[in-house]
Structures are given as C-alpha cells and as structure tokens.
C-alpha positions, -999 to 999 in steps of 0.1 A, spaced: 0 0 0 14 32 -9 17 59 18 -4 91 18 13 122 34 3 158 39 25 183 36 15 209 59 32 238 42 31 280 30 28 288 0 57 305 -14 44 336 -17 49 341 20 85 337 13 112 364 1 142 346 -1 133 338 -37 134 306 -57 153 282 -33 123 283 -13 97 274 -36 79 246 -21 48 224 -35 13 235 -20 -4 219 6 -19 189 -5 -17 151 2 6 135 -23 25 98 -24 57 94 -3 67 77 -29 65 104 -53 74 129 -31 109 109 -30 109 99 -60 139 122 -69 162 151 -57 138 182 -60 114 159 -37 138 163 -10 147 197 -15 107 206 -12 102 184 15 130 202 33 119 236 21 88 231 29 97 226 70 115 259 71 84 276 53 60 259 76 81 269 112 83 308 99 44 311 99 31 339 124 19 311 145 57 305 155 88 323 148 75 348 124 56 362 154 47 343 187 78 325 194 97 357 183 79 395 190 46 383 200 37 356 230 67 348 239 83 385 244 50 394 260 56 368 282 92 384 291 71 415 299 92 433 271 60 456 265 39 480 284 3 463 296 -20 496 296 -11 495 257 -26 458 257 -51 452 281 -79 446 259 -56 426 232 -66 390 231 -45 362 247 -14 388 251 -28 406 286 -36 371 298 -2 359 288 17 389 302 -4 383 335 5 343 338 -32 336 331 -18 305 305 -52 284 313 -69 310 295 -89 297 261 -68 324 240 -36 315 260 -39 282 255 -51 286 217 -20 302 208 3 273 225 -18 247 208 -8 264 174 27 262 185 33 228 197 8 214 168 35 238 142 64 219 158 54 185 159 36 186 123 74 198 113 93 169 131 68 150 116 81 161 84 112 160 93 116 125 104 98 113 72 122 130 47 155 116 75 134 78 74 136 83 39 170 96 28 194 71 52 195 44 23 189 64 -5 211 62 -39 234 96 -38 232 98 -79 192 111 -68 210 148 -62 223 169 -84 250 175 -60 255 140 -52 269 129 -17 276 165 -6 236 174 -12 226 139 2 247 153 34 233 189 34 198 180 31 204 147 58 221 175 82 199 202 82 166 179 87 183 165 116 198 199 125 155 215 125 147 182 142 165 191 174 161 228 172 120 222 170 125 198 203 143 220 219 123 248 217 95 226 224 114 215 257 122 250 265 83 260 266 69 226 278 95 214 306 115 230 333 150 234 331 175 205 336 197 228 363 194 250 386 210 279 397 223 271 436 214 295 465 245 310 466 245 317 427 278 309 425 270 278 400 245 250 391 230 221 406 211 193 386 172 198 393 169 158 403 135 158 379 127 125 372 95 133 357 84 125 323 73 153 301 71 159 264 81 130 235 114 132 214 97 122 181 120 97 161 100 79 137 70 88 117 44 85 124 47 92 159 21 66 172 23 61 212 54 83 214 71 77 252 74 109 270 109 116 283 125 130 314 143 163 304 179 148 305 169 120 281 152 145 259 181 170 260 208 136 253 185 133 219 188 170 209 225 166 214 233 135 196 208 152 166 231 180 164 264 165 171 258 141 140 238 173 122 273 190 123 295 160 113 273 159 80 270 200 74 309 199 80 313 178 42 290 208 27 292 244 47 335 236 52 350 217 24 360 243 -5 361 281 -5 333 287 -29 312 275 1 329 287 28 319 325 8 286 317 12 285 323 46 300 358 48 267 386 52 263 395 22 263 360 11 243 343 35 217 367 41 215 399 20 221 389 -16 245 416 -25 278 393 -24 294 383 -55 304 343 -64 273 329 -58 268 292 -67 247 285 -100 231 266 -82 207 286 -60 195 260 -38 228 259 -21 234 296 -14 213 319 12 233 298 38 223 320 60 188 311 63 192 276 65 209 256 97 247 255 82 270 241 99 280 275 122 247 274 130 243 242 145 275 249 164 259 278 177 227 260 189 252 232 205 261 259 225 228 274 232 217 233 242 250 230 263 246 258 279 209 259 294 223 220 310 248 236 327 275 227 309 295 256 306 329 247 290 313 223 264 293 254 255 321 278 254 342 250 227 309 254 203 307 288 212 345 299 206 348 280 170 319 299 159 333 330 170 369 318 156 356 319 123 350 354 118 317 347 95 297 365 121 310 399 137 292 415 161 289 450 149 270 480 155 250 497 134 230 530 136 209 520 105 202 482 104 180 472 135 185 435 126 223 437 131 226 413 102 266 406 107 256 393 142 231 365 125 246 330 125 207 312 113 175 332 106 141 325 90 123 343 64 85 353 62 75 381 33 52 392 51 67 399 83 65 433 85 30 434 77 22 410 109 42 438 133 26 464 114 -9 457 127 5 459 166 17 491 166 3 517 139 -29 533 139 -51 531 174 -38 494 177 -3 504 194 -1 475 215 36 462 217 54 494 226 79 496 255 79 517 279 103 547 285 107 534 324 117 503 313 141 513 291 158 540 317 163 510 337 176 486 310 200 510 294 203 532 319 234 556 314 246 544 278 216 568 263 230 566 228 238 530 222 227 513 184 200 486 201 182 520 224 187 552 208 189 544 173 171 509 169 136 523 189 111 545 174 92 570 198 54 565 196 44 593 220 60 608 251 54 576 272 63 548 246 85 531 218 86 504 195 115 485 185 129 493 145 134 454 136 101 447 119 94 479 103 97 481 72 125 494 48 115 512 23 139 512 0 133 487 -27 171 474 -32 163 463 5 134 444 6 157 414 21 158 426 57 119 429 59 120 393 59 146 379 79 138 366 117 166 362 137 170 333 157 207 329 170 231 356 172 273 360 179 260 389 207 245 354 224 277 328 220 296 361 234 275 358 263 278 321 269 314 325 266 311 346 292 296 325 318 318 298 317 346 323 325 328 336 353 318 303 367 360 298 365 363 327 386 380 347 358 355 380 363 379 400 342 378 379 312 341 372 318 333 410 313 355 414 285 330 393 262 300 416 273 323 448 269 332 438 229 291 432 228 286 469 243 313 487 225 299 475 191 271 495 199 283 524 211 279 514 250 311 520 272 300 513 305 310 482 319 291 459 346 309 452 378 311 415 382 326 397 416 306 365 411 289 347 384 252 361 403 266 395 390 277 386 358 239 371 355 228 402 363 247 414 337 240 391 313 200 395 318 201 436 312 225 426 282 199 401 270 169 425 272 191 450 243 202 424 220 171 400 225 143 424 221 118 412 191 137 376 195 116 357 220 147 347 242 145 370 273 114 344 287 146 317 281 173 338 294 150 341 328 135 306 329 176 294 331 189 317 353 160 309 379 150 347 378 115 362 382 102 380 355 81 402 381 81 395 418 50 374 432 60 350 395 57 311 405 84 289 396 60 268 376 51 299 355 82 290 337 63 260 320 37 260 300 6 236 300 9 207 274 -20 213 248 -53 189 250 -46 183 213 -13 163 224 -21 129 217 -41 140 182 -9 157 170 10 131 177 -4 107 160 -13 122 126 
C-alpha cells in the first residue's frame, strides 16, 4: 500500500528569499512520489523551514509576540484589551486564547518533526546519484533535517519542561534539578504513534546527539572548499548583495538555513541551558573563531545582520508587526521606564537610541520589523533572527565567570557593548553579578527575538516578583495525543 502524506506547508508567496524556497502547495501526495527524486527532498526540506516561519511561530509568537509578551518586554496599559497577550503577560496560561495560541505552536512543531523524520526515514538508504550535488547534497539536506529536528524539540522543551539545572542558592553555580519526571516525547519515527514521553535529561541527550551528528554531515558541505565557505559571509548568506554565488541557487542563502555554524551555535545554546559551561564555550568559541559573524554595531540596520549566524524568512513579516503598533492598535510598545532602567546611562547606544522608534512621550517600538522602504532592501523585511554572535559572546562569558576569571568574563559583554556604542562596563565579583549582567544585556540584543522568557526561565529569575516557579512552564496542549499521532 502506498503511503499518503500531507504536507502541511506555506505557500511560497509568504517567502522572500526567492526561488530556493519554492515549495509544492499543501496537499496530500504519495511518499513515494514525493521521493521519488532530488527536488522531492529539497521541497520536502523547504517546505519545513516555510511551515516553522508562519506567524503562528517564529515569524511572530515564538519571536515578537507571545513569547516577548511573556518576558514583559512591552507595556500592559497599551494591551489590556488585546486578546491572549494581557492574559499571557499576567500568567493567566489556562486562558482559552492563551492556550489557543500554544496549541498552534506545539501542533506547528510537531507537524514539522513529523516532516522531518519522514524526509530523515527516507534519505538514510537512498542512492546519492538522486541529487544533483551527489553525496555532498545527500549530506546537506540529511544534516539540516536533523539539524531543525533538534532545534524544534528544543524549543518545544524549553516551553513545555523545566530546566534541567538549577542555579544554587548562593548563585555561584548549578545544581542538577533531580527531575525524574516524564514530560514531552522526542519524536524519532513517523508516524509518531504512542510516542514515550521523556524525562528532560533524556530528551536534552537526543537533541545533542541530533546535532552533534547534524554537524558532522554540514561539516562535508558548509566547510569543504572556499566557494562554500563564501557563502556564509553577510552579504552572502543573508543579504544577496555578495558576489560568487553558486549556479546553483538551492545551495546559497546559507544564512537562512541551519549551516554548519549554526548548529554549532545551537550546540552551545543546548550545552549551555544543561549547565554545561565549558562544552558550550568549545561550540561557542569555533563559531566566534571563524569570523563569518561579527558582532557589529549599526545606527541604521535594526536586525544587526553581521551578528546572524541562522535566521528565518517570512515576506510578510513586517506586515504582521505592522498591525501591533500603527494606527489606534499600538499594542507592543515599550515603555520609557523600562528602558531608563535597561540601558540606563549608555543613552546613545545602536539597540536604544537608534534601533527604537518613539510612539508618543510615554512609549516606543523596537525598529526590527518595520519596514525598509527602500526597494534594493526588501531582504531585511523578511529575515527573523534566531541565533546571534552577541549570544555565543555571552555564553562564553559564563563559563569564565563560573572559573572565577570575572575580568575575562566581562571582556565578552564589553566587545558586545562597544559595538554598539555602549562604554559602560558591569561590575562582576561572582557569576550572580555577571547574571545580572547578562539578563540587562539580554533584554538590548534579545528584544523582538523571543529569548529574554529563556534567558529568565535558566537563570531561575523572576520576571516580576510574586511569579511562581511553575510559571516557567507551560501547560501541554489537550490536542497532544491528536498531534502526535497524525
């Protein structure tokens, strides 16, 4: 019997980063036509990164929307009548909107894995001559579906289960969280039928191994001759002003697909929120060490797009930001308190002075989804960030501060501040102040990014005072076991 599957994904005209996103429509077809040659697989695995930048996930809620609500980013008079957002900013998540838009997400995530897992079930024994790029392709396309596979969980994990460590009372370090509890599956096979939930050290072993052997296969593509490793400079990967661009398009725009950087970037993002900070810093540094991504200020490019190791792409991004802050519906602006105490004395920095725009005398709304107007840019309009170099800096600085070297910890925030035109440095005696540090760095660089709620939930700090500890988890959807078993 042959197998039906849907393919759950956008149309391309959502999509800006041109033809190497085209993607079939939705529509039930044949596995076995789907597969039946290269371009299958490169839809199939376009059509997961098309499906994961809807506004239902990281072209809003897991980005600008829920989730930086969440992090109380934005000022609640200007959203108290708003939908799920008030509710969410309050820590009402049994709400019916609350819960709606969660629903959306984990069904978005799974749907993808599913996806995922088909196209990795189906390329393991598959004859290289398929691609046009042969075993190179076979590796790129193998990589990055295994590369999205993790990422999705991990997110997933990061919403749905508490963290795996725990800051100790002292906050001079980590203790495990002795968990045993069983939480959300780590989907392997599809279809997912009766899919064993996992305790969160289990789960986070499988998002590890994903990306360990994700970067072993990205290494033969994103690493092995220069014409490749030029597609990963800016203007290469992500703007589409570089020069020496493949032929073939499907292999360039690097930048918007899990390359190999990237994947050592999320190792360290992964290693990091387990508490272990010296396996983060090694992914952390060799991203760093490569010079691809610079972190560097700019007064006129919100995005910071030399800073963006992986990104997705939506076309109509700034169209969904648009509708939250123009008009009478000025809902996600921040407030000026907030950002007096955020940036405090460096008034002229890139990510406060120049990269917010002043609604009225009380409020203003970050620059990094408006749009550009100039037509030679339309590019930037589309790209969502989703792991900077500003964050590896960061995590390199916690694993120096958790040595007890405070100087060298600070040094990585001060290269981070001085790019943007910030010369005051934090104080740090202990790795609790270089937290602090790192939090009111985090709020600058993260802002429209959906990871302050992360940056919180693993340091063990409240968002606002009376917060429960269990307001770092969300409820598991009542559409669980549907999902997973489509």
């Amino acid at each position: 019997m042959k197998n039906k599957i849907l393919l759950l994904l956008f149309l391309p005209l959502l999509f800006g980063c041109n033809d190497w996103l085209n993607v079939i429509p939705e529509e039930e077809v044949d596995e076995e036509e789907l597969f039946g040659d290269g371009e299958g697989y490169r839809n199939a695995l376009n059509g997961v990164y098309s499906r994961i930048s809807g506004s239902d996930m990281y072209a809003q809620q897991l980005t600008w929307g829920f989730l930086d609500v969440v992090a109380q980013y934005y000022n609640i008079n200007k959203m108290s009548q708003y939908g799920a957002y008030p509710k969410a900013y309050n820590g009402d998540y049994d709400n019916t909107e609350v819960r709606s838009v969660l629903d959306k997400v984990w069904r978005g995530a799974y749907t993808s894995i599913a996806n995922c897992n088909n196209l990795l079930q189906n390329i393991e024994n598959e004859d290289v001559t398929k691609f046009l790029g042969r075993q190179g392709e076979k590796n790129m396309i193998q990589g990055e579906a295994l590369a999205l596979r993790a990422f999705l969980h991990f997110d997933l994990l990061r919403l749905f289960a508490p963290v795996p460590v725990k800051v100790n009372a002292t906050r001079t370090g980590y203790v495990p969280s002795n968990d045993n509890d069983e939480y959300i599956p780590y989907c392997e096979t599809h279809p997912a039928v009766f899919q064993q939930r996992e305790t969160v050290n289990g789960f986070l072993d499988k998002v590890i191994r994903d990306l360990l052997k994700a970067k072993t296969l990205l290494a033969t593509f994103d690493t092995i001759s220069e014409v490749r490793r030029s597609q990963l400079t800016t203007n290469n990967r992500l703007l589409a002003k570089g020069g020496n661009l493949e032929n073939e398009l499907f292999y360039c725009f690097r930048g918007f697909r899990v390359n190999y950087y990237a994947v050592t970037a999320l190792l360290a993002r992964v290693y990091n929120y387990r508490g272990e900070l010296e396996l983060a810093a090694q992914q952390a540094q060799e991203v760093v060490d490569s010079k691809y991504f610079t972190v560097q200020g700019s007064t006129s490019s919100p995005k910071q797009y030399n800073d963006v190791i992986f990104a997705l792409s939506n076309k109509k991004l700034t169209e969904y930001f648009e509708a939250y802050y123009t008009g009478n519906n000025k809902v996600l602006c921040l407030s000026n308190t907030l950002i007096s105490k955020m940036f405090g004395s460096d008034s002229y920095e890139c990510r406060g002075y120049y990269h917010l725009l002043k609604l009225d005398g009380e409020n203003k709304v970050s620059k990094k989804y408006l749009p550009i107007t100039d037509e030679r840019e339309t590019i930037p309009n589309e790209i969502i960030p989703i792991i900077r170099t500003s964050e590896l800096h960061y995590i390199l600085g916690e694993y120096y501060a958790s040595m007890n070297d405070y100087t060298k910890a600070v040094s990585y925030i001060t290269q981070v501040k001085q790019a943007n035109y910030a010369y005051s440095s934090p104080s740090v005696g202990s790795l609790g102040d270089y937290h602090d540090a790192w939090l009111n760095e985090g709020f600058r660089s993260f802002i429209g990014e959906g990871q302050l709620f992360y940056l919180y939930k693993k340091l063990g700090i409240k968002i606002y005072p009376d917060m429960k500890d269990e307001a770092f988890v969300f409820n598991i959807p009542d559409s669980e076991d549907i999902t997973l078993n489509q």
